[in-house]
Backbone as JSON, one array per atom type, in Angstrom:
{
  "sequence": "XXXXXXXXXXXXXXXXXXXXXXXXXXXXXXXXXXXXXXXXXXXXXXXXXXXXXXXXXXXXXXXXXXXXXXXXXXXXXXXXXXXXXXXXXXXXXXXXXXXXXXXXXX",
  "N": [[26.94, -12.07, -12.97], [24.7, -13.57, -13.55], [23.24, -13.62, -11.02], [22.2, -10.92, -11.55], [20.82, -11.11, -13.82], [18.34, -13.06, -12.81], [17.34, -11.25, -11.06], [16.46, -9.25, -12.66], [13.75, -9.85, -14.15], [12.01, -10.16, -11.48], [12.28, -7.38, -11.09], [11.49, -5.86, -12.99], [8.57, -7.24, -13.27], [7.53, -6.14, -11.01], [7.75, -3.43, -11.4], [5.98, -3.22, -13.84], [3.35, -4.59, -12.54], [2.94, -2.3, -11.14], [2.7, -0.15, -12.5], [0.33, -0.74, -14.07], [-1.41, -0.69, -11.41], [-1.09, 1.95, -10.92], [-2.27, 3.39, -12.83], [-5.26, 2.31, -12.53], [-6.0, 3.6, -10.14], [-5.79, 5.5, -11.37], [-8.29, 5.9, -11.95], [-10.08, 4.96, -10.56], [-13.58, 4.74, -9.28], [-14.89, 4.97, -6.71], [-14.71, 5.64, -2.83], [-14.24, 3.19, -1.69], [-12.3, 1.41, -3.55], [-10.64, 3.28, -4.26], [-9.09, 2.71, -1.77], [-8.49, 0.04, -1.78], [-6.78, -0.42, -4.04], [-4.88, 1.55, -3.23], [-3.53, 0.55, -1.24], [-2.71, -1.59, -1.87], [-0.72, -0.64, -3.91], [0.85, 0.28, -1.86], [1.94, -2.4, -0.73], [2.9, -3.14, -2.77], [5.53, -1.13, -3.46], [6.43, -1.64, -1.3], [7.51, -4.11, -1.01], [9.14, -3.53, -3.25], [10.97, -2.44, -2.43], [10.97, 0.78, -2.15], [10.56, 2.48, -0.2], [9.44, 5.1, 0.74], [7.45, 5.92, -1.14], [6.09, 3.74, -0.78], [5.04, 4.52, 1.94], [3.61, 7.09, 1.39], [1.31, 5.87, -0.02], [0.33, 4.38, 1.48], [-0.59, 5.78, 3.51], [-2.02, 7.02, 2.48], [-4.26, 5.23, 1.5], [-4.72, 4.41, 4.53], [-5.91, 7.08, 5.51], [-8.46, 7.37, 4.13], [-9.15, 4.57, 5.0], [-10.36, 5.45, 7.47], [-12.25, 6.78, 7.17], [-14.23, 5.02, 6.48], [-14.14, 3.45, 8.0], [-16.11, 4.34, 9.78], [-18.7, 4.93, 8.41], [-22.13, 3.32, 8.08], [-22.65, 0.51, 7.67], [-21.93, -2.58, 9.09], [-20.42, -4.91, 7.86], [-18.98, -3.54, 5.92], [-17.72, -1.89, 7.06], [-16.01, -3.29, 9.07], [-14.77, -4.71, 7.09], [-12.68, -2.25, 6.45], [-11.53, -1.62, 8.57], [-10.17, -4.07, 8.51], [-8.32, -4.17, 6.31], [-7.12, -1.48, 6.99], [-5.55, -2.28, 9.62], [-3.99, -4.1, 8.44], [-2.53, -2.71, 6.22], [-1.32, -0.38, 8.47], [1.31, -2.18, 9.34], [2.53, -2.35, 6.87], [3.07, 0.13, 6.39], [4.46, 0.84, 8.79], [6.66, -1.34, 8.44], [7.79, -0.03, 6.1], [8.6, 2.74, 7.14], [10.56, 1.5, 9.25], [12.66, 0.25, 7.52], [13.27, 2.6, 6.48], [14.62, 3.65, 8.72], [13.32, 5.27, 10.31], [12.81, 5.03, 13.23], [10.6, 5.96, 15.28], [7.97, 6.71, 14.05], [8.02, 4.35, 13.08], [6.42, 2.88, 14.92], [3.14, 2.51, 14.21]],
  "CA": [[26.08, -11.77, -14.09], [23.44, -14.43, -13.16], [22.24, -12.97, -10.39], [21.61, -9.83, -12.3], [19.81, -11.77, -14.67], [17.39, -13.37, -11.8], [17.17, -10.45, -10.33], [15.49, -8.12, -13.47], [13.04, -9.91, -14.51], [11.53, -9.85, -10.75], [12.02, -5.78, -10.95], [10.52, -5.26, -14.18], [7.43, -7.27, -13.15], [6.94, -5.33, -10.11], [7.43, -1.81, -12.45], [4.72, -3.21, -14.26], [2.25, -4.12, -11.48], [2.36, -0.96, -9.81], [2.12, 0.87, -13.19], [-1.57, -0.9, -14.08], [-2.18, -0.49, -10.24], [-1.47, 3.38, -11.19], [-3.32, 3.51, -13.51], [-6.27, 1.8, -12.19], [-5.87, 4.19, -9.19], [-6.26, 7.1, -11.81], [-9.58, 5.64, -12.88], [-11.21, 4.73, -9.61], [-14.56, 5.41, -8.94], [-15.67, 4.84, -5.04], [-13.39, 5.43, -1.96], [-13.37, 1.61, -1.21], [-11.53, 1.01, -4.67], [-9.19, 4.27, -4.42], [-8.55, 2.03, -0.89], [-8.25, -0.79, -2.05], [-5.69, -0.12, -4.69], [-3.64, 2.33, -2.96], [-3.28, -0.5, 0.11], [-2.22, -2.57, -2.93], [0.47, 0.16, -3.78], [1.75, 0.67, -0.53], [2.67, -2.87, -0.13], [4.29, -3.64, -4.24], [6.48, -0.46, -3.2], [7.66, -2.06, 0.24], [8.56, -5.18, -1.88], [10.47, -3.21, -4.29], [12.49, -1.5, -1.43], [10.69, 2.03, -2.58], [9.58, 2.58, 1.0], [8.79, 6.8, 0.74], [6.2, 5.82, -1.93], [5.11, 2.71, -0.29], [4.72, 5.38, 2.8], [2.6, 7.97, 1.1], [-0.1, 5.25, -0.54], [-0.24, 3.91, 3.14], [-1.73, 7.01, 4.52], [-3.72, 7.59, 1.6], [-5.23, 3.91, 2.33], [-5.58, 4.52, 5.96], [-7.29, 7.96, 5.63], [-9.65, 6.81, 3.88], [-9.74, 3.28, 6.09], [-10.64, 5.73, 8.69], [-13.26, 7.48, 6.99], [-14.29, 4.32, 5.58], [-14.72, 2.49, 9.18], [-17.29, 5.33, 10.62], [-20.06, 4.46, 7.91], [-23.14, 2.34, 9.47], [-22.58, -0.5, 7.22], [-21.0, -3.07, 9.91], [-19.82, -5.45, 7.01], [-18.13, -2.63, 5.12], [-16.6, -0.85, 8.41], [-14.97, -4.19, 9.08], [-13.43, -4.48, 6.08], [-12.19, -1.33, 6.56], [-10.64, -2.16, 9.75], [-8.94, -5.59, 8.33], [-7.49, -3.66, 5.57], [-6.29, -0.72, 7.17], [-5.04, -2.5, 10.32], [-2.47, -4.84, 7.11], [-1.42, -1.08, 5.99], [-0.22, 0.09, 9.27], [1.59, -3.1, 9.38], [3.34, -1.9, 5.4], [3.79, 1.77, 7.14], [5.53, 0.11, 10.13], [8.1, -2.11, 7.8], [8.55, 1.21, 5.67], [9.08, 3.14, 8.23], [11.24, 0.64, 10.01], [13.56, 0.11, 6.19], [13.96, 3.74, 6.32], [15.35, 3.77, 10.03], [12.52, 6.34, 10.79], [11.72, 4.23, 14.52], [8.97, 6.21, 15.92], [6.76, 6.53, 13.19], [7.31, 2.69, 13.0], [5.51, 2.5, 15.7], [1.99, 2.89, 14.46]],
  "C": [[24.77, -12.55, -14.0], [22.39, -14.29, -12.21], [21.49, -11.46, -10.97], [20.25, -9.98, -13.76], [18.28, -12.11, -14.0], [17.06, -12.38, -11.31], [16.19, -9.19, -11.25], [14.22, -8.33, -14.31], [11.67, -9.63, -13.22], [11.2, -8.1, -10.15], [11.03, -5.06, -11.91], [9.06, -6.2, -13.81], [6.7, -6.84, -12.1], [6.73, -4.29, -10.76], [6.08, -2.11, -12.98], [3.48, -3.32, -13.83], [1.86, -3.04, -10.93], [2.33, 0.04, -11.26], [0.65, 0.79, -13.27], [-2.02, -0.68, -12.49], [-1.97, 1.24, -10.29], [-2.57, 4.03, -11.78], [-4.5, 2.73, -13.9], [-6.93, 2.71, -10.52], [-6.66, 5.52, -9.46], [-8.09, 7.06, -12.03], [-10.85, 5.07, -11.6], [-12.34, 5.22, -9.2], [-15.35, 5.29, -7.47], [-14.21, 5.31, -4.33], [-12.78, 4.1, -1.64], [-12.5, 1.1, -2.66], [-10.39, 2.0, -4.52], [-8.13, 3.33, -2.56], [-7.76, 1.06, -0.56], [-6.72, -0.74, -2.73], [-4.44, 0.25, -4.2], [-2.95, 1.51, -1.22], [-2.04, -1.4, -0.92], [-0.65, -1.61, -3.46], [1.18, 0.13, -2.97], [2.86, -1.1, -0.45], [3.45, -3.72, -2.31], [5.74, -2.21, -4.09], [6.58, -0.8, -2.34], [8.63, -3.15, -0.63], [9.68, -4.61, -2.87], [11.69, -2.64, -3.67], [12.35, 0.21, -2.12], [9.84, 2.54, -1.3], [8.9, 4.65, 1.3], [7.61, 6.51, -0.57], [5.37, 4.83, -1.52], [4.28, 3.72, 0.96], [3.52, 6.19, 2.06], [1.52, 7.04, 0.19], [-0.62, 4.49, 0.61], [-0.98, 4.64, 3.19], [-2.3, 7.26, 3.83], [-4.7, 6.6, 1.73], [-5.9, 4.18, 4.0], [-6.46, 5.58, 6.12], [-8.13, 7.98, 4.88], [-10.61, 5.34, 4.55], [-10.59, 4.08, 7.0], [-12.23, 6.68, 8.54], [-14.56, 6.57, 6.74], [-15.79, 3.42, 7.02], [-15.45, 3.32, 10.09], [-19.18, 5.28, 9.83], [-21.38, 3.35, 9.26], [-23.18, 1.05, 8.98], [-21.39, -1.16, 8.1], [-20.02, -3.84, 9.01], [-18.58, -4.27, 6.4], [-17.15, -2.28, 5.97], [-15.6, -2.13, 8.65], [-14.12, -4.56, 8.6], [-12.45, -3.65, 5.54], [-10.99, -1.4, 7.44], [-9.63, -2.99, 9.04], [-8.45, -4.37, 7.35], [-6.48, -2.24, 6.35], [-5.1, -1.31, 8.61], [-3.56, -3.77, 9.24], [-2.16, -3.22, 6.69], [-0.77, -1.03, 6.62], [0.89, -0.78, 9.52], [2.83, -3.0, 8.6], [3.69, -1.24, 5.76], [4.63, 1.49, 7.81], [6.77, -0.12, 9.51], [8.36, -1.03, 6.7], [9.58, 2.33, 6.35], [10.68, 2.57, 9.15], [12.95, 0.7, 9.1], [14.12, 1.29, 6.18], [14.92, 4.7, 7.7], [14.56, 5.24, 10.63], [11.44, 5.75, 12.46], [10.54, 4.93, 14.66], [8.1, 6.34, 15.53], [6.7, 5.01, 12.74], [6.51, 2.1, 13.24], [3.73, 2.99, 15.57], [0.8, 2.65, 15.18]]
}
């Protein structure tokens, strides 16, 4: 019973992070914020062990990383890079949790 105790207050404050990160998602106005965020999704659903939703806010992070890191702003493109190269990273250990090897391998 004690571990169940320890154990729901750390679930319910993930539920609640990734709701305001929903709905801060809904309300984004640039691509580097819908990027940002949904990077930020991908990896509070790996932690929760929700890895098919951590999966699909990956690739919505990276295709936009990828659209992101072709601009001419070198600063920006870089930070494009660092962030999407920590995604594939989240995709990987989703991937990996859900015993889906070869798409582990991103």
């Amino acid at each position: 019973m004690s571990v169940l105790c320890l154990i729901s207050p750390f679930i319910w404050a993930q539920t609640s992070v990734i709701d305001s990160l929903k709905h801060l998602l809904s309300t984004a106005g640039s691509d580097s914020q819908v990027m940002n965020i949904s990077a930020d999704l991908c990896l509070k659903y790996l932690l929760a062990s929700q890895y098919n939703e951590s999966i699909k806010y990956g690739k919505q992070a990276t295709a936009i990383a990828d659209k992101l890191e072709r601009l001419p702003s070198i600063q920006f493109s870089n930070r494009a890079k660092a962030l999407d190269a920590k995604v594939c990273i989240r995709l990987g250990n989703a991937y990996e949790n859900i015993a889906d090897y070869p798409n582990s391998f991103i």
